[in-house]
DRENBAZA-450400 format. One record per residue (C-alpha): residue in three letters; residue number from 0; x, y, z; chain. Coordinates in nm, 4 decimals, decimal comma. Layout:
 kelo lumvex        X        Y        Z domi
  ALA    NUM        X        Y        Z    A
...
//
This chain:
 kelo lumvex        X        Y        Z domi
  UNK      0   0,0000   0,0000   0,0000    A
  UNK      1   0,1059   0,3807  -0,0594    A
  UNK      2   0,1126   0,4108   0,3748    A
  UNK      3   0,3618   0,1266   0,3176    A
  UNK      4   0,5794   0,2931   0,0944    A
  UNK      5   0,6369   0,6002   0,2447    A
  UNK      6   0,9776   0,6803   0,3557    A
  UNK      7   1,0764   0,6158   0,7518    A
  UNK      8   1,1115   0,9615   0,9140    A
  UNK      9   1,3019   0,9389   1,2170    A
  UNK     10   1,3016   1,2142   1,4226    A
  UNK     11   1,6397   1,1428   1,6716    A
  UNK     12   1,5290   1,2557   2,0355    A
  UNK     13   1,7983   1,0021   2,1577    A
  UNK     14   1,7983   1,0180   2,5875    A
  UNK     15   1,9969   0,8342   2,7562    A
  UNK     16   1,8915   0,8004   3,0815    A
  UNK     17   2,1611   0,6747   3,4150    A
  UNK     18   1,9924   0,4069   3,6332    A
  UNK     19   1,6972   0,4849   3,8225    A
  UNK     20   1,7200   0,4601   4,1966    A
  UNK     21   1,4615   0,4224   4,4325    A
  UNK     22   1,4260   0,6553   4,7133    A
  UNK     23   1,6135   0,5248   5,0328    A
  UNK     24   1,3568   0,5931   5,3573    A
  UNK     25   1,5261   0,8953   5,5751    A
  UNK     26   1,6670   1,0457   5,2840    A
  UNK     27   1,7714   1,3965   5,3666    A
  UNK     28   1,5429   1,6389   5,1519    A
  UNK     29   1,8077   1,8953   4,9510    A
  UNK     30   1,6522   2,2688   4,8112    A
  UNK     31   1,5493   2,2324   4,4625    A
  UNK     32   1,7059   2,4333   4,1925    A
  UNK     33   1,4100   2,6593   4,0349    A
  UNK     34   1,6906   2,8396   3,8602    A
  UNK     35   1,8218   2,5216   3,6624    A
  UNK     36   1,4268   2,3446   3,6313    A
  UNK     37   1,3540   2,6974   3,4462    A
  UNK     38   1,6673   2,6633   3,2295    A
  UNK     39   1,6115   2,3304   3,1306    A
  UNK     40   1,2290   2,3652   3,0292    A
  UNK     41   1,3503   2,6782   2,8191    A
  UNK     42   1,6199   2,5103   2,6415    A
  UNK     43   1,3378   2,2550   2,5592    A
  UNK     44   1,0055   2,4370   2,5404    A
  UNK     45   1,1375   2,7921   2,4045    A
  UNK     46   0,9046   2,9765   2,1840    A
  UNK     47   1,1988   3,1023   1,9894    A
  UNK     48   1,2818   2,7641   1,9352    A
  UNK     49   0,9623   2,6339   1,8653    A
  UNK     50   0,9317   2,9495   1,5623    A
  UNK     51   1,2233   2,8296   1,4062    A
  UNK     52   1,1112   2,4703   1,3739    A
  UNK     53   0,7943   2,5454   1,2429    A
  UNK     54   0,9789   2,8016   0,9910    A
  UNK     55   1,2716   2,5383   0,8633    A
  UNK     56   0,9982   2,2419   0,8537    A
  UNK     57   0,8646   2,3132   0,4952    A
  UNK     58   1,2368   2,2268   0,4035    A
  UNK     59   1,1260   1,8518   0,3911    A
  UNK     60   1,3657   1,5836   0,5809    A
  UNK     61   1,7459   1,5691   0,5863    A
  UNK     62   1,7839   1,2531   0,4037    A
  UNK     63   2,0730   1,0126   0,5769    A
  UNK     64   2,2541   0,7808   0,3525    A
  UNK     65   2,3243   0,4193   0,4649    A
  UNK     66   2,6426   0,3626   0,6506    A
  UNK     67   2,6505   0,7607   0,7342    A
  UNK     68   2,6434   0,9036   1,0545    A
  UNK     69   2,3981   1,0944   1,2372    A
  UNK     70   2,5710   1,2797   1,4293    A
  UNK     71   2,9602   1,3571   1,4975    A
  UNK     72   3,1201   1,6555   1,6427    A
  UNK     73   3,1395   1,7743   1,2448    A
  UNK     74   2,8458   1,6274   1,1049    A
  UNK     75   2,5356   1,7223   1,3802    A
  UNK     76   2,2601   1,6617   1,0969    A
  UNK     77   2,1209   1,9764   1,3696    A
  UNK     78   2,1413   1,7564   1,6636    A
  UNK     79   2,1813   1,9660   1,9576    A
  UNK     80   2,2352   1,8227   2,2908    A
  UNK     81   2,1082   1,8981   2,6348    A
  UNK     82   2,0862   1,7512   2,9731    A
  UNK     83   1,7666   1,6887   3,0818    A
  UNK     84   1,7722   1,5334   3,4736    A
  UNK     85   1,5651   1,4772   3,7312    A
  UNK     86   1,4914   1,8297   3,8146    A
  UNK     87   1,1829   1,8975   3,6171    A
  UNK     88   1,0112   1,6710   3,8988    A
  UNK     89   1,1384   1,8179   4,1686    A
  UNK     90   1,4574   1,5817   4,1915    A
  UNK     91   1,8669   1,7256   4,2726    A
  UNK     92   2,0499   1,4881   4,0273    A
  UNK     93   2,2812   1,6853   3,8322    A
  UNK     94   2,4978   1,6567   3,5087    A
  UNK     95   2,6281   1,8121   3,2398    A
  UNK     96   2,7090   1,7211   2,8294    A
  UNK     97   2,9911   1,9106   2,6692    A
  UNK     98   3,1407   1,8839   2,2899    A
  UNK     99   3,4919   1,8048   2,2041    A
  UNK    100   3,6398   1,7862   1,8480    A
  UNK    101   3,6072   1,3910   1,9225    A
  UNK    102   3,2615   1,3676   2,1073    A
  UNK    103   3,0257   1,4455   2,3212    A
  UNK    104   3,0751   1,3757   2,7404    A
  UNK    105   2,8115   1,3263   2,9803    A
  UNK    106   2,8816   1,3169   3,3081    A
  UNK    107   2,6676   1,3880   3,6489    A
  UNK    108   2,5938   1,2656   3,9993    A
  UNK    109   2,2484   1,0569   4,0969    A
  UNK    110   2,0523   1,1570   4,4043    A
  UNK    111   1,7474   1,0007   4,5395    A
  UNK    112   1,7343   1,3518   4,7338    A
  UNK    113   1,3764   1,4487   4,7008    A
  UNK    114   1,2302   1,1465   4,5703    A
  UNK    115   1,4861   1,1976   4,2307    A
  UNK    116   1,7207   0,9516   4,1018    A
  UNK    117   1,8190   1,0168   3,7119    A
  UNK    118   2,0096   1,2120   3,4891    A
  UNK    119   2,0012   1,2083   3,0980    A
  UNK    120   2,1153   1,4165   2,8017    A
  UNK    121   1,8549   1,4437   2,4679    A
  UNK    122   1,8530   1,6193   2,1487    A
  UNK    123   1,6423   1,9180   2,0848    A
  UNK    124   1,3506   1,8295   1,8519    A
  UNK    125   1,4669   1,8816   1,5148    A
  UNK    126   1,3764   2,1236   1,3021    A
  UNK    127   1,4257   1,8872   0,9905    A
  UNK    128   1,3252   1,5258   1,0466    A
  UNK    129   1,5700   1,3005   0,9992    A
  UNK    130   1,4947   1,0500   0,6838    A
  UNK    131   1,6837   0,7160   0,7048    A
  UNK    132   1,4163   0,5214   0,5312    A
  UNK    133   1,7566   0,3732   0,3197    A
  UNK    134   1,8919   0,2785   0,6588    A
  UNK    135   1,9432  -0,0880   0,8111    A
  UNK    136   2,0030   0,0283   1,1915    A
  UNK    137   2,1685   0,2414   1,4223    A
  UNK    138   2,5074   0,1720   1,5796    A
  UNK    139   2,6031   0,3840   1,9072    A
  UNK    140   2,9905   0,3952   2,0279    A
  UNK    141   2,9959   0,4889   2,3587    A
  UNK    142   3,2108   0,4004   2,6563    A
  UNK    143   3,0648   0,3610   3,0244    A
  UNK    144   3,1816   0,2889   3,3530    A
  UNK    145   3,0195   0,0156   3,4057    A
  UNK    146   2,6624   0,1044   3,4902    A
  UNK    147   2,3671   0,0414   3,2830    A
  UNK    148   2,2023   0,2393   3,0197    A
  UNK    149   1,9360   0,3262   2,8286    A
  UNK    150   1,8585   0,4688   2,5105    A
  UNK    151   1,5517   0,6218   2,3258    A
  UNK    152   1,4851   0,6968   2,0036    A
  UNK    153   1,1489   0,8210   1,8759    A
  UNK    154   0,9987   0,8274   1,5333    A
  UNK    155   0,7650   1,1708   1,6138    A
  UNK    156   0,7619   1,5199   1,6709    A
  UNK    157   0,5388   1,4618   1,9965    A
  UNK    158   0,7503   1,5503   2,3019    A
  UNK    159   0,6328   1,1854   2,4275    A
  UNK    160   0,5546   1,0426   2,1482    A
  UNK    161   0,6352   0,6782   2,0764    A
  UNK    162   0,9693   0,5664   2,1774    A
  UNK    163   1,1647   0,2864   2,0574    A
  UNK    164   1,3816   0,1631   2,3456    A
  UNK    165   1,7261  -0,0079   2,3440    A
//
């Protein structure tokens, strides 16, 4: 059918998200950081932002060729990364993502202070949809310490749309 046929529009909203911990009983409440829960829901909810999407949208999809790479420090295919941790609900988990000329670091601290316990870094919705309809998979090179991870990738524009989990 024609649905069928129609090309695979990935949009990459790729979290990665530190194990979850479950509040410990007689765990010391901390002061939550309304400074840093406004900065994070502006770097993803800004109206500026949100203008410029809807403006560079009618440019169709940025079409990725198989074997390519979404994103590298010189190839971002407009990825743009940004922590997003525990403190929109209240939590005191921190951490922070920074670009090199080799890659990107993430690195934080987990607290179960105030009922919080993860940290995670995500793209910015994109502005062009990614198209890797000619694609097979996805391959991620990362290296840990040893904890486990997770990663999400969604196929939608929706903040919470449908998420394909790895």
């Amino acid at each position: 059918s024609e649905a069928m046929m129609a090309p695979v529009r990935l949009l990459l909203i790729c979290t990665l998200f530190a194990r979850t911990l479950m509040a410990m009983p007689g765990t010391a409440r901390r002061s939550w950081d309304f400074g840093r829960f406004l900065s994070t829901a502006a770097t993803f909810n800004s109206p500026v932002d949100a203008v410029a999407r809807a403006l560079q949208s009618s440019g169709g999809s940025v079409r990725v060729a198989r074997g390519a790479s979404v994103w590298t420090p010189d190839v971002t295919n407009g990825c743009e990364w940004a922590v997003l941790d525990d403190v929109v609900m209240g939590g005191c988990s921190k951490s922070t993502v920074t670009q090199s000329a080799a890659c990107i670091r993430w690195q934080g601290e987990v607290t179960t202070a105030n009922n919080g316990g993860f940290v995670g870094i995500r793209t910015k919705s994109l502005a062009r949809p990614l198209d890797m309809s000619v694609c097979a998979g996805l391959a991620l090179k990362v290296r840990g310490d040893g904890l486990r991870y997770k990663c999400i990738l969604r196929d939608s524009d929706e903040w919470n749309g449908i998420a394909w989990t790895a």
